[in-house]
KETOR-303000 format. One record per atom (N, C-alpha, C, CB): residue number from 1; atom name; residue in three letters; x, y, z. Coordinates in steps of 0.02 Angstrom, whole numbers, plus 32768, in hexadecimal, padded with zeros to 4 digits. Glycine has a CB too. Layout:
# residues N
   pos   site   code     c1     c2     c3
   NUM     CA    ala      X      Y      Z
...
END
This chain:
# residues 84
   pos   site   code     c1     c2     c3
     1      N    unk   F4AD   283B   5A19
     1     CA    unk   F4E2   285A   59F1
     1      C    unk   F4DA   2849   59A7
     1     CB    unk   F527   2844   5A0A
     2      N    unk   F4C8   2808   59A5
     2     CA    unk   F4C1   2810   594A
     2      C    unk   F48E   2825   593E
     2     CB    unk   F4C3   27D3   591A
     3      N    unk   F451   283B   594C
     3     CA    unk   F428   2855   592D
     3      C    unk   F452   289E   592F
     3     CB    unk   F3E0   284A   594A
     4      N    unk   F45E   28BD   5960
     4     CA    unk   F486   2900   594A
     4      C    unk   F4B5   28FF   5902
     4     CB    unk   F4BB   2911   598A
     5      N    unk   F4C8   28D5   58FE
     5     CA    unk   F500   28C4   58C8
     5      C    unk   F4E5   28C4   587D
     5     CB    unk   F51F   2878   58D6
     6      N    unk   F4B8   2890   588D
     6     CA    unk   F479   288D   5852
     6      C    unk   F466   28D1   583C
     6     CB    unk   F430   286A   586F
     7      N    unk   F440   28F4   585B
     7     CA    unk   F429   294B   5851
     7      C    unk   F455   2967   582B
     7     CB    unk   F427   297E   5894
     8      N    unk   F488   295C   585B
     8     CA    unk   F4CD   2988   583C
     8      C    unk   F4D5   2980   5808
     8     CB    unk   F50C   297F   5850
     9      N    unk   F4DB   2943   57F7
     9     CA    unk   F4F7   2919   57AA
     9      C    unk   F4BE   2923   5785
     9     CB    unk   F50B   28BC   57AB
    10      N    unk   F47D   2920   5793
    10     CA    unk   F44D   293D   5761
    10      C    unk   F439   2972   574C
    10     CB    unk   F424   2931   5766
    11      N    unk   F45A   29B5   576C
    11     CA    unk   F461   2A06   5772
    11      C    unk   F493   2A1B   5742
    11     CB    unk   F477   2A21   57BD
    12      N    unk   F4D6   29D4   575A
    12     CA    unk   F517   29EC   5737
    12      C    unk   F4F1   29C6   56E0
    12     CB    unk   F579   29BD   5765
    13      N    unk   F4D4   2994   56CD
    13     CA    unk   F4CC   2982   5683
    13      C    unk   F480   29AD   5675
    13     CB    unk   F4C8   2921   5674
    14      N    unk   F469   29C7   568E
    14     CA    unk   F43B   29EE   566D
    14      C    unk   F43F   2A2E   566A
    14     CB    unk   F408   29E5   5680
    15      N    unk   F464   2A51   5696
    15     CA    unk   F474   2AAD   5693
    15      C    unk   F4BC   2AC9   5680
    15     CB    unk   F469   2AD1   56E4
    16      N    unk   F4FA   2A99   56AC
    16     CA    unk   F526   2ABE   56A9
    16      C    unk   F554   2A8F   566B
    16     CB    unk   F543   2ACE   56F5
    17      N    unk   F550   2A5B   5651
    17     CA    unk   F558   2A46   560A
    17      C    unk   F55E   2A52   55C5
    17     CB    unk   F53E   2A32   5605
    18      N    unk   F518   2A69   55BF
    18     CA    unk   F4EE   2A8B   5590
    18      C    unk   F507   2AC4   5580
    18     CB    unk   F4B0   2A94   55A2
    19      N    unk   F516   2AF3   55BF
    19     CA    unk   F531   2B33   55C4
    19      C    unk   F564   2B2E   55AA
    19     CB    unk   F538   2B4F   55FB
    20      N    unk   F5AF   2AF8   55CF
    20     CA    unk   F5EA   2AE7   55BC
    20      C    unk   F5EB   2AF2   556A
    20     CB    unk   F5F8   2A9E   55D6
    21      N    unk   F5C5   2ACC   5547
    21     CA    unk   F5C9   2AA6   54FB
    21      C    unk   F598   2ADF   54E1
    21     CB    unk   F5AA   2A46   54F1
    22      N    unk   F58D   2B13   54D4
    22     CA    unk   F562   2B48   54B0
    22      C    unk   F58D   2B66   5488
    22     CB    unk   F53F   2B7C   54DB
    23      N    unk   F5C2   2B55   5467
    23     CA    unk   F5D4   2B7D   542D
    23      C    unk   F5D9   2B4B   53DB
    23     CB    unk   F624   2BA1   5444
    24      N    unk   F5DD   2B88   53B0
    24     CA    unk   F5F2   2B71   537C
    24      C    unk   F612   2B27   5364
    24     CB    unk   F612   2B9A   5375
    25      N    unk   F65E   2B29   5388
    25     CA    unk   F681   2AF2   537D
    25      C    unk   F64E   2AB6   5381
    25     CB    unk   F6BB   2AEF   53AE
    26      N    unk   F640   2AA9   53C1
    26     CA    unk   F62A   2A79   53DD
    26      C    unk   F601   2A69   53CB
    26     CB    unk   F623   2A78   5409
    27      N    unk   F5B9   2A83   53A5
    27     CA    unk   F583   2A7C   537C
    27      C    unk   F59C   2A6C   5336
    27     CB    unk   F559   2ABA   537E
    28      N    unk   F5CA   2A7C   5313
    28     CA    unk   F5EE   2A7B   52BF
    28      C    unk   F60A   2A3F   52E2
    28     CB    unk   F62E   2AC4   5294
    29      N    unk   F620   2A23   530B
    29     CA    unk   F651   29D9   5322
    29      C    unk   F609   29A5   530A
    29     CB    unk   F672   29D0   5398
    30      N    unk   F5CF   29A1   5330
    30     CA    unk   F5AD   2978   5337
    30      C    unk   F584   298A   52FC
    30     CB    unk   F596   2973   5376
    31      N    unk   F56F   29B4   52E7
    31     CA    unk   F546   29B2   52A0
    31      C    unk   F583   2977   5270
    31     CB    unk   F53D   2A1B   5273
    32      N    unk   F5B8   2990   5271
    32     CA    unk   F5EF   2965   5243
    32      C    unk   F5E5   290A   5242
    32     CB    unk   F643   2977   5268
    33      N    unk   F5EA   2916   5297
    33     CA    unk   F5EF   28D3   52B3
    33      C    unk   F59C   28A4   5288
    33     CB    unk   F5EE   28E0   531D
    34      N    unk   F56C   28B9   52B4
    34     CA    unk   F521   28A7   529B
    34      C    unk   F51B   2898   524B
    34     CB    unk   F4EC   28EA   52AD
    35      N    unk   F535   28D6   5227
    35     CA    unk   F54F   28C7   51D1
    35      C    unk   F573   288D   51B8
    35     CB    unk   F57F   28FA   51B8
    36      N    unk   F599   2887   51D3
    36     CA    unk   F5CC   284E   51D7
    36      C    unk   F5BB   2808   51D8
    36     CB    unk   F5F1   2856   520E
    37      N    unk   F59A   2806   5219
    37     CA    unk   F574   27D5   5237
    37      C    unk   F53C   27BB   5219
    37     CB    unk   F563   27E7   526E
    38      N    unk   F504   27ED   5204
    38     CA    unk   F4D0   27E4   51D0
    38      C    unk   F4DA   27B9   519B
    38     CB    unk   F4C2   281D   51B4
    39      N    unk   F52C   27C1   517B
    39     CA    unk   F540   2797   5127
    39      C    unk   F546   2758   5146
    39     CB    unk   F595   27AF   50F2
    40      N    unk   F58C   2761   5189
    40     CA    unk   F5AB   2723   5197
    40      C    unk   F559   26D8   51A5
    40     CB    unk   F5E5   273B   51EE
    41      N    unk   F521   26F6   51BF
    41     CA    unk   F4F4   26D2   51CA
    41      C    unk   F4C8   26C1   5198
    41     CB    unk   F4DB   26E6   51F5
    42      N    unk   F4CA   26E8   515D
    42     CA    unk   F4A0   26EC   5120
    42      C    unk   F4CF   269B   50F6
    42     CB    unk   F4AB   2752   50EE
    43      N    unk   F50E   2691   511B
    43     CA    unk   F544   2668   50E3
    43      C    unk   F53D   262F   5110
    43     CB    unk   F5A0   2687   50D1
    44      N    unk   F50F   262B   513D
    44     CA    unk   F527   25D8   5153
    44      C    unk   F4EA   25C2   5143
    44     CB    unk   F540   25BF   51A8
    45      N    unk   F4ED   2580   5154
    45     CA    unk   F4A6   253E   5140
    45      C    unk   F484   2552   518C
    45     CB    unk   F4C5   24C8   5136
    46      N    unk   F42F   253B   516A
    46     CA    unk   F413   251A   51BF
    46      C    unk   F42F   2506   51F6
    46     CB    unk   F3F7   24E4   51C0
    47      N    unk   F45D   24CF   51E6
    47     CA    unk   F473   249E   520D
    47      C    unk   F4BD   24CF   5239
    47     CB    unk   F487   2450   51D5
    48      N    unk   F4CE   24F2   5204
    48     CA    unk   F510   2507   5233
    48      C    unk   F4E4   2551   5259
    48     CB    unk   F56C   2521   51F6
    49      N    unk   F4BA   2573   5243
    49     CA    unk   F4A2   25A3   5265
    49      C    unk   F486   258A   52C0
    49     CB    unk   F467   25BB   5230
    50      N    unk   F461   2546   52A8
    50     CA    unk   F447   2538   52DF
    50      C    unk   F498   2525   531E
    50     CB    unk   F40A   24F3   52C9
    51      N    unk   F4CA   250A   52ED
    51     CA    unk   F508   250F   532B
    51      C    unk   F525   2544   5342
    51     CB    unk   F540   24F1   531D
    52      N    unk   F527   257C   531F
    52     CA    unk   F551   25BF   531F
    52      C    unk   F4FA   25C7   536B
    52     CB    unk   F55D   2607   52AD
    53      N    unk   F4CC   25DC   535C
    53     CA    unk   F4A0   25EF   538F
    53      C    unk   F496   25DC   53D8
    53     CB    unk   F473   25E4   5378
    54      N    unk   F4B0   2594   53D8
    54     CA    unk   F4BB   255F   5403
    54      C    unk   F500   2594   5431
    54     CB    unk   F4D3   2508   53D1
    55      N    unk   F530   2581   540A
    55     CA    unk   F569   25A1   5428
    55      C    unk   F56A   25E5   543E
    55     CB    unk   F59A   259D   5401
    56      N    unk   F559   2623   5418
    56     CA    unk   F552   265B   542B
    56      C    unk   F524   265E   5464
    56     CB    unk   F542   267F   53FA
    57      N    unk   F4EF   2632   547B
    57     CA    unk   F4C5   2626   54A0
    57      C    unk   F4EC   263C   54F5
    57     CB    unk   F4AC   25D9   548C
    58      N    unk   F514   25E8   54EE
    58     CA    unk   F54B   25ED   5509
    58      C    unk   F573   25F7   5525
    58     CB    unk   F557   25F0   5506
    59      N    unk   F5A4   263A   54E9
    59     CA    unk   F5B6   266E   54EC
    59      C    unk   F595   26AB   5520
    59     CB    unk   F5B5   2678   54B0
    60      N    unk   F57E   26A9   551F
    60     CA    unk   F547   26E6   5540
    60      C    unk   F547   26DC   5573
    60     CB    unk   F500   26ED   5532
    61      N    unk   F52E   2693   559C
    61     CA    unk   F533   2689   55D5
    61      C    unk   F56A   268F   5607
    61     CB    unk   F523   265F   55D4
    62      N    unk   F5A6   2671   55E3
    62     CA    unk   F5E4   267F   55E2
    62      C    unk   F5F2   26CA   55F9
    62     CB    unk   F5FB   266E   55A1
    63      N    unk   F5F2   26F0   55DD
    63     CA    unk   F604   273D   55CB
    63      C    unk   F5DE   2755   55FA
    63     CB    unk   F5F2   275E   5580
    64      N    unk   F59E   274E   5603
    64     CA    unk   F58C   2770   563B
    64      C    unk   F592   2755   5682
    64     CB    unk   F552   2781   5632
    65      N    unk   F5B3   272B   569A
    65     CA    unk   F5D0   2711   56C6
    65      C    unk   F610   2721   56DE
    65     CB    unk   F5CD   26E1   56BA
    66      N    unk   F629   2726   569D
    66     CA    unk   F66B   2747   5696
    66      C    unk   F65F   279B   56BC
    66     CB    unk   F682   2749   5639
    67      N    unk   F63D   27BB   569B
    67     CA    unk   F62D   27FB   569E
    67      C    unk   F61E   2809   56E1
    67     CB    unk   F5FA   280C   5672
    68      N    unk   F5F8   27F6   56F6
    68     CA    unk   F5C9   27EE   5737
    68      C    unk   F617   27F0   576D
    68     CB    unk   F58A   2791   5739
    69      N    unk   F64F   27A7   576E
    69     CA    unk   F66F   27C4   579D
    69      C    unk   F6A6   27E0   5796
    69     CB    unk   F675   27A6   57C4
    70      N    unk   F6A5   2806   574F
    70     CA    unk   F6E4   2844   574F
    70      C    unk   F6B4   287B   5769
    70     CB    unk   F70E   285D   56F7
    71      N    unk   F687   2890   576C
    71     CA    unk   F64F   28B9   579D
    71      C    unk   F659   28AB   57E7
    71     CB    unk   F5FF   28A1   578C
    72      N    unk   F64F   2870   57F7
    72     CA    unk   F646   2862   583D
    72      C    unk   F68D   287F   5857
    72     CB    unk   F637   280C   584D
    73      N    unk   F6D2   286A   582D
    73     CA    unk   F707   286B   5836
    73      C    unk   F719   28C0   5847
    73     CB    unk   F724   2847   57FD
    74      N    unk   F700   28EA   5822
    74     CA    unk   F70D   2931   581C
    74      C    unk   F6DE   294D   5843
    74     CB    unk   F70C   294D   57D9
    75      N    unk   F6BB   2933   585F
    75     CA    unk   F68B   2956   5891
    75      C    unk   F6AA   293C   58E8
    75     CB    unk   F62D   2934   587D
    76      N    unk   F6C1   291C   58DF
    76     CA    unk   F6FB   28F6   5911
    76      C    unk   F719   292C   592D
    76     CB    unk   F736   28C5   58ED
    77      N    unk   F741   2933   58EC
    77     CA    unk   F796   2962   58E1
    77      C    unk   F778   29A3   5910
    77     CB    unk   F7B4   2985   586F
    78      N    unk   F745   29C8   58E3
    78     CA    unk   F723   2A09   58F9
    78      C    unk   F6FB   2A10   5941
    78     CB    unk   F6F1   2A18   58C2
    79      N    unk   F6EC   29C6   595D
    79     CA    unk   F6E8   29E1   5999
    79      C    unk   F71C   29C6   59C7
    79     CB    unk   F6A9   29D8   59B0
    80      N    unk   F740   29A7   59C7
    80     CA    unk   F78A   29AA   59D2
    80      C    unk   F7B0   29E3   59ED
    80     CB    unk   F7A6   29A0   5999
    81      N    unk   F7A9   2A0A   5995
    81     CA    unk   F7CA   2A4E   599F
    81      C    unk   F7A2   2A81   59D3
    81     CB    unk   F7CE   2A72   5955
    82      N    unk   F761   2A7A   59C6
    82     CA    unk   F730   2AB5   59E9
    82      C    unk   F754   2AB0   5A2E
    82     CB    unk   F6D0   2AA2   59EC
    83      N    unk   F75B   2A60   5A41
    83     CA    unk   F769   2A6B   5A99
    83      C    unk   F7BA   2A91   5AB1
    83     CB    unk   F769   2A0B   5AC2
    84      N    unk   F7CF   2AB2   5A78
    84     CA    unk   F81B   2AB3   5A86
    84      C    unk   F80D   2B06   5A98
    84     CB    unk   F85C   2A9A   5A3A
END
């Protein structure tokens, strides 16, 4: 079963994602963001870059863990529902 899950979850972040997030807004959000981000990192020292990297590191791991079982969670729900 988790390898089914896995597939799924790698079908759902590589096809139906991508698809989700294809407009305007969402591209002008993250160009902003990346802009933003570019100065905020241009204004710190070595020393704090190497902590901000550390943490976002982190972060990431975090988040996609996170992510992973609000997925697992909604793939639950939906076959749940399918059996009704």
């Amino acid at each position: 079963m988790e390898d089914f899950i896995n597939a799924l979850y790698g079908y759902t972040q590589e096809i139906q994602v991508p698809r989700c997030l294809a407009n305007t807004e969402y591209r002008q959000a993250i160009e902003k963001l990346v802009s933003e981000w570019d100065e905020f990192c241009a204004s710190l020292t070595k020393e704090q870059n190497q902590q901000l990297d550390a943490l976002m590191t982190k972060k990431g791991v975090i988040g996609l863990m996170e992510e992973q079982a609000a997925f697992c969670s909604a793939l639950s729900i939906g076959i749940s529902l399918g059996r009704l």
